[in-house]
N, CA, C and O of each residue as an XYZ file, in Angstrom:
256
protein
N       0.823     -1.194      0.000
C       0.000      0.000      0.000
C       0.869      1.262      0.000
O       0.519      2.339     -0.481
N       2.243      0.962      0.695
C       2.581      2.464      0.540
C       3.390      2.276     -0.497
O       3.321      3.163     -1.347
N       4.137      1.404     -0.706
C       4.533      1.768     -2.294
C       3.584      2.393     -3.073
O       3.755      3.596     -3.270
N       2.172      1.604     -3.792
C       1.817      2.164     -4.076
C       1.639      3.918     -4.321
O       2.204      4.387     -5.309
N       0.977      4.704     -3.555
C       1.234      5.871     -2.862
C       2.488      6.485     -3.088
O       2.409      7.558     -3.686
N       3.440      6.167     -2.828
C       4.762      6.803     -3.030
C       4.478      7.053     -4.662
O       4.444      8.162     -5.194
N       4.255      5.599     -5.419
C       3.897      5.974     -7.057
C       2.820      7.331     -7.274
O       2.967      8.235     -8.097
N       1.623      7.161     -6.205
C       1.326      8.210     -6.707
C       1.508      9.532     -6.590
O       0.985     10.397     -7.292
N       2.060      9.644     -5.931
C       2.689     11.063     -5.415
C       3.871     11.426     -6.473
O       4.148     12.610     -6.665
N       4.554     10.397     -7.147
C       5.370     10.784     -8.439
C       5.217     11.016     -9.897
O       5.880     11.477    -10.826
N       3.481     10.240     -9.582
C       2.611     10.775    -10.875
C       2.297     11.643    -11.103
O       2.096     12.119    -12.221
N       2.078     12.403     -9.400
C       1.106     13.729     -9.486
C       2.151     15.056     -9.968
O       1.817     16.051    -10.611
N       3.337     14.753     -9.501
C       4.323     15.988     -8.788
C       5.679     15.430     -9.772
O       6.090     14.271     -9.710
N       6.303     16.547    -10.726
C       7.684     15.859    -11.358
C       8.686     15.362    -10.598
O       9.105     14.241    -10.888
N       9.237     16.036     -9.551
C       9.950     15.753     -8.735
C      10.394     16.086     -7.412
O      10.607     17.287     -7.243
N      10.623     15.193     -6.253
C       9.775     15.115     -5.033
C      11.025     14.616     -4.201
O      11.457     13.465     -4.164
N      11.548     15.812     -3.493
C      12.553     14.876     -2.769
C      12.700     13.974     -1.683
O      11.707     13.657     -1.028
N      13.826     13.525     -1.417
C      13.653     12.390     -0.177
C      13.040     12.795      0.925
O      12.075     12.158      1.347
N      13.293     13.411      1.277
C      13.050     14.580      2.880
C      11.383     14.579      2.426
O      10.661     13.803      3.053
N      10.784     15.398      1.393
C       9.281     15.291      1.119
C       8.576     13.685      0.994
O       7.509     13.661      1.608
N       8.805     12.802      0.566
C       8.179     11.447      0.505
C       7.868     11.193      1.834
O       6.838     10.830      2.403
N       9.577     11.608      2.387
C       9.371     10.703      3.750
C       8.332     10.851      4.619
O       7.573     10.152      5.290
N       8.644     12.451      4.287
C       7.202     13.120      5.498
C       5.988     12.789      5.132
O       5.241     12.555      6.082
N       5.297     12.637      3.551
C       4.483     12.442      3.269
C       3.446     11.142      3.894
O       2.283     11.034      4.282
N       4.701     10.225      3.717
C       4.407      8.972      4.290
C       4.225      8.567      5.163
O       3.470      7.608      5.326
N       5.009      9.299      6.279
C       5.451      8.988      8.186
C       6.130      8.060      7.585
O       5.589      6.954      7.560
N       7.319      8.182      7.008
C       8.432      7.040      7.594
C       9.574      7.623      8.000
O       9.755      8.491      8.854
N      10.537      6.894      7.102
C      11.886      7.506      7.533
C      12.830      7.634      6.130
O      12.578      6.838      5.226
N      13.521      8.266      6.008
C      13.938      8.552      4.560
C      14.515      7.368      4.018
O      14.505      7.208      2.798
N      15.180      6.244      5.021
C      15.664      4.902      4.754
C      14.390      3.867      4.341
O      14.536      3.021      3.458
N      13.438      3.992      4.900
C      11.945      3.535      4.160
C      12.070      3.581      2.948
O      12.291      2.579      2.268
N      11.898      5.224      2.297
C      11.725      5.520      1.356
C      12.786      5.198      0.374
O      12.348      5.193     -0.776
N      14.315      4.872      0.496
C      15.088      4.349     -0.183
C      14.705      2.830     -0.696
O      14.642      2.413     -1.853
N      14.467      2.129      0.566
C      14.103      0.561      0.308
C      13.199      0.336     -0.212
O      13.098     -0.829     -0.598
N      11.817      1.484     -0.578
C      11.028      1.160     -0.813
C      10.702      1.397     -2.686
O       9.811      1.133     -3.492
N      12.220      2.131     -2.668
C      11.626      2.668     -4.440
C      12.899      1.857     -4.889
O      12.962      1.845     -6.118
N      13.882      1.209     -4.318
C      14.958     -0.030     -4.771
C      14.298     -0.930     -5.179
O      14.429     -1.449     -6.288
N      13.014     -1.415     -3.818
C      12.118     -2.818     -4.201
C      11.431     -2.067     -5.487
O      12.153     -1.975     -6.480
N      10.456     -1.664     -5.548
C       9.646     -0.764     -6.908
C      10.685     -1.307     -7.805
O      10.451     -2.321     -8.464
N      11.883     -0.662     -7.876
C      12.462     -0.683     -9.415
C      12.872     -1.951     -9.574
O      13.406     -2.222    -10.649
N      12.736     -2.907     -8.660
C      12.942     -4.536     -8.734
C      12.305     -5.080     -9.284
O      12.565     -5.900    -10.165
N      10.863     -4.587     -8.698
C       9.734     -5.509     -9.100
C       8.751     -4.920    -10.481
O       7.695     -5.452    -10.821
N       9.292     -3.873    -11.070
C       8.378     -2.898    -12.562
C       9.338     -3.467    -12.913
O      10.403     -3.800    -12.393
N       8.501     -3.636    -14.626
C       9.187     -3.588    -15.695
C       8.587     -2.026    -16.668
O       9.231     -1.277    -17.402
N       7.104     -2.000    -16.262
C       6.616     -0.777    -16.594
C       6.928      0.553    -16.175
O       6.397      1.487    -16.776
N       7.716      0.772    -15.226
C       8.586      1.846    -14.820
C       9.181      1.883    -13.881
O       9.208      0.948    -13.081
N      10.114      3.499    -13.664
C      11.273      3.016    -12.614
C      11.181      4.149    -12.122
O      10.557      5.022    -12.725
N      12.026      4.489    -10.424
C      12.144      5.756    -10.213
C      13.433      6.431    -10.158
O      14.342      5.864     -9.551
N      13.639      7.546    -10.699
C      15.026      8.130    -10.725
C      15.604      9.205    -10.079
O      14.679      9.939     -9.728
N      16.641      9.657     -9.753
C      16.624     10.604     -8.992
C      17.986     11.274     -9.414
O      19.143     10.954     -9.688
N      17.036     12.596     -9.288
C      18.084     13.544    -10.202
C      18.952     14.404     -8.598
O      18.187     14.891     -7.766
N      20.087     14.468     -8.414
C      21.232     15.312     -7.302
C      20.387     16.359     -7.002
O      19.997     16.417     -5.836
N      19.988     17.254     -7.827
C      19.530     18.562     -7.366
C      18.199     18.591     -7.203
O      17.675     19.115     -6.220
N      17.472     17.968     -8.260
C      15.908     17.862     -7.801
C      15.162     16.898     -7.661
O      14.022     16.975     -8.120
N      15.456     16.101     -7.205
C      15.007     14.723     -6.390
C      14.331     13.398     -7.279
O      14.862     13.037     -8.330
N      13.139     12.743     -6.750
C      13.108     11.682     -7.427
C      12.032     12.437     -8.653
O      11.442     13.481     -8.932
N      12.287     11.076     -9.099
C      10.834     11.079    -10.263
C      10.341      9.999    -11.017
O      10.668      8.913    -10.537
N       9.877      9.957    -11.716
C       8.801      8.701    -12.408
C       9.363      8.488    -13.945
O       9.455      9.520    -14.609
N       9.673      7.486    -14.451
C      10.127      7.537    -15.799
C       9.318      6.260    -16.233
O       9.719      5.169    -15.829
N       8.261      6.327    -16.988
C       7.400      5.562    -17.441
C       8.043      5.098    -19.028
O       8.090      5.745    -20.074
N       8.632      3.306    -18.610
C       8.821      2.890    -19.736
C       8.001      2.754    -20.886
O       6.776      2.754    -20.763
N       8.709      2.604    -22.308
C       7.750      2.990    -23.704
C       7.122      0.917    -24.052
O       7.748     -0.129    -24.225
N       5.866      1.220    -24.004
C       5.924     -0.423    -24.185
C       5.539     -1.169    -25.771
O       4.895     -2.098    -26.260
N       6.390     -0.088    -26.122
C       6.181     -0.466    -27.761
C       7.446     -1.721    -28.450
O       7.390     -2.070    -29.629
């Protein structure tokens, strides 16, 4: 469920940094690491990336 959620919060918003998820969520920013490592484990339909200066984001693979 909160994966989920974390996805949608990267659908809604381009990019969302660690410090913001975490709070979003009530976890802890180490949550939020483990939790978008597992994500990019388990998609093949997309991944999350994270840019140094402006945080994560959503990169929706092309399924052509």
């Amino acid at each position: 469920m909160r994966k989920r959620e974390l996805v949608k919060i990267l659908e809604k918003e381009n990019f969302v940094s660690l410090e913001q998820l975490a709070r979003k969520l009530t976890v802890s920013t180490r949550t939020i690491r483990e939790d978008i490592k597992s994500i990019n484990q388990e998609s093949s339909s997309f991944n999350i990336n994270r840019s140094k200066t402006r945080g994560y984001y959503l990169v929706i693979e092309d399924m052509e």
